[in-house]
C-alpha positions as a Markdown table, in Angstrom:
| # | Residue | x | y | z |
|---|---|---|---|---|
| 1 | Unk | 9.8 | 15.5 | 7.7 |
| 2 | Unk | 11.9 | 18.2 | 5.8 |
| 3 | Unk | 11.1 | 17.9 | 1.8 |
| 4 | Unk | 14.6 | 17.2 | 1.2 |
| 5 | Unk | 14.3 | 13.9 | 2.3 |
| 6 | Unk | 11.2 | 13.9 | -0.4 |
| 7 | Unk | 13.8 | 14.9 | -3.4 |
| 8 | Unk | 16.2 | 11.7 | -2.2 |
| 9 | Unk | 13.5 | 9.4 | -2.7 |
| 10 | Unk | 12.3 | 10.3 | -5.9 |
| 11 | Unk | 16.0 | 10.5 | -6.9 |
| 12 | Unk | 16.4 | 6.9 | -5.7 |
| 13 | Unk | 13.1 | 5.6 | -7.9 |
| 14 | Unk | 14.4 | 7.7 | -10.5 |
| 15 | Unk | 17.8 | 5.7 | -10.7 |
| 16 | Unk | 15.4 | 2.8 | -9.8 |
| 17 | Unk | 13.8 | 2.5 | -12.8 |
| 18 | Unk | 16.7 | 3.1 | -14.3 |
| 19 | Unk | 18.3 | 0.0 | -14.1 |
| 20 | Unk | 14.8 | -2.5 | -14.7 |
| 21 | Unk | 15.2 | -4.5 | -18.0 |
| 22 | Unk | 11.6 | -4.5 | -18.0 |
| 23 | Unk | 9.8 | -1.7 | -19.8 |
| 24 | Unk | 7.0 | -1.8 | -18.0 |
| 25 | Unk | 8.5 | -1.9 | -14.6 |
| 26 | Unk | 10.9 | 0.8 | -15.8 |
| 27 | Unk | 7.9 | 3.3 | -16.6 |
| 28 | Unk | 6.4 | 2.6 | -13.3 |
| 29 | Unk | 9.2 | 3.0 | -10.9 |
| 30 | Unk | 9.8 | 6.2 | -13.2 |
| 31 | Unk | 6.3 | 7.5 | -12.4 |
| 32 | Unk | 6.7 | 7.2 | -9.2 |
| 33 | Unk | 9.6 | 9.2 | -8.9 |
| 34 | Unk | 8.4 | 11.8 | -11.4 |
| 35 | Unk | 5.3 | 11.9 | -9.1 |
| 36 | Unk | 7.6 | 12.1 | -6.5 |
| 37 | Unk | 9.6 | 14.7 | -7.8 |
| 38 | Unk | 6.2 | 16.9 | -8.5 |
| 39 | Unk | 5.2 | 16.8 | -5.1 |
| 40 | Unk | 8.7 | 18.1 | -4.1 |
| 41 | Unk | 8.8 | 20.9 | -6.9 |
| 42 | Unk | 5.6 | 21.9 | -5.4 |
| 43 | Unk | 6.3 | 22.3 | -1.9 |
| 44 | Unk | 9.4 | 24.3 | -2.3 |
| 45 | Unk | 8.6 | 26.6 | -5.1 |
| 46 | Unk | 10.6 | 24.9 | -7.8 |
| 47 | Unk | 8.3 | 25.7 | -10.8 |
| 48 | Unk | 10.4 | 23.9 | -13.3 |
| 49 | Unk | 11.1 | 20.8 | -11.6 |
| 50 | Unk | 7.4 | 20.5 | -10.4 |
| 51 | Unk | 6.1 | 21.3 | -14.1 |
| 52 | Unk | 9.2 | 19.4 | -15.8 |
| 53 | Unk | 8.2 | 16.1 | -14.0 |
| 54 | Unk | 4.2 | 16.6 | -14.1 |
| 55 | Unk | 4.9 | 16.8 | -18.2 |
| 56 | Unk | 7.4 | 13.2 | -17.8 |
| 57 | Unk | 4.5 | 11.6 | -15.7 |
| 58 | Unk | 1.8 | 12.0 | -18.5 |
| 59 | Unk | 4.5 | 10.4 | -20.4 |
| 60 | Unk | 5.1 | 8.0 | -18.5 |
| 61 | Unk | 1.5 | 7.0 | -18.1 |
| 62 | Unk | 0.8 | 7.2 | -22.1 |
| 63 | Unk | 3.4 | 5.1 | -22.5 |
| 64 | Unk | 2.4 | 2.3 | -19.9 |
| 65 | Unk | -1.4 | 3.0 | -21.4 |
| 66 | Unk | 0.3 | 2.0 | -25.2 |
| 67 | Unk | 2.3 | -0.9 | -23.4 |
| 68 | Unk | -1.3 | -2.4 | -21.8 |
| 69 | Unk | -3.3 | -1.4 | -25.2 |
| 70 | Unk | -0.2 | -3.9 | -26.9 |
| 71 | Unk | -0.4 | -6.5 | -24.5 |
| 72 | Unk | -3.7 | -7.0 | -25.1 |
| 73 | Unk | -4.2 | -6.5 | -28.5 |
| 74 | Unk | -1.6 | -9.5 | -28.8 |
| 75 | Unk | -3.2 | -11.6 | -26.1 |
| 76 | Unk | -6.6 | -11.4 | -28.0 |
């Protein structure tokens, strides 16, 4: 497996999430790719992409974390 083929699938969960109309499936599929897009920043050296993505994952996790803290918080 060459990592390129790494950088298309993050790209396709990227765009992905992109077009979910639900938030919460939104910020998962755009973990993933973020994720995704880490591990491929990583294993060719591309500093910015790797750290760019790592800082949109915690994002993306505070923001599902504030979506589940919501949910509840109404279902109690």
């Amino acid at each position: 497996m060459t990592w390129e083929y790494l950088g298309y699938v993050a790209s396709a969960l990227l765009v992905t999430s992109l077009a979910m109309s639900d938030v919460v499936k939104l910020r998962w599929f755009n973990l993933a790719g973020c994720i995704a897009f880490t591990a491929y920043g990583v294993a060719i050296a591309a500093w910015p992409v790797a750290l760019t993505n790592a800082l949109l994952s915690v994002v993306n996790i505070y923001h599902l974390h504030k979506l589940a803290q919501a949910k509840r918080h109404s279902a109690g």
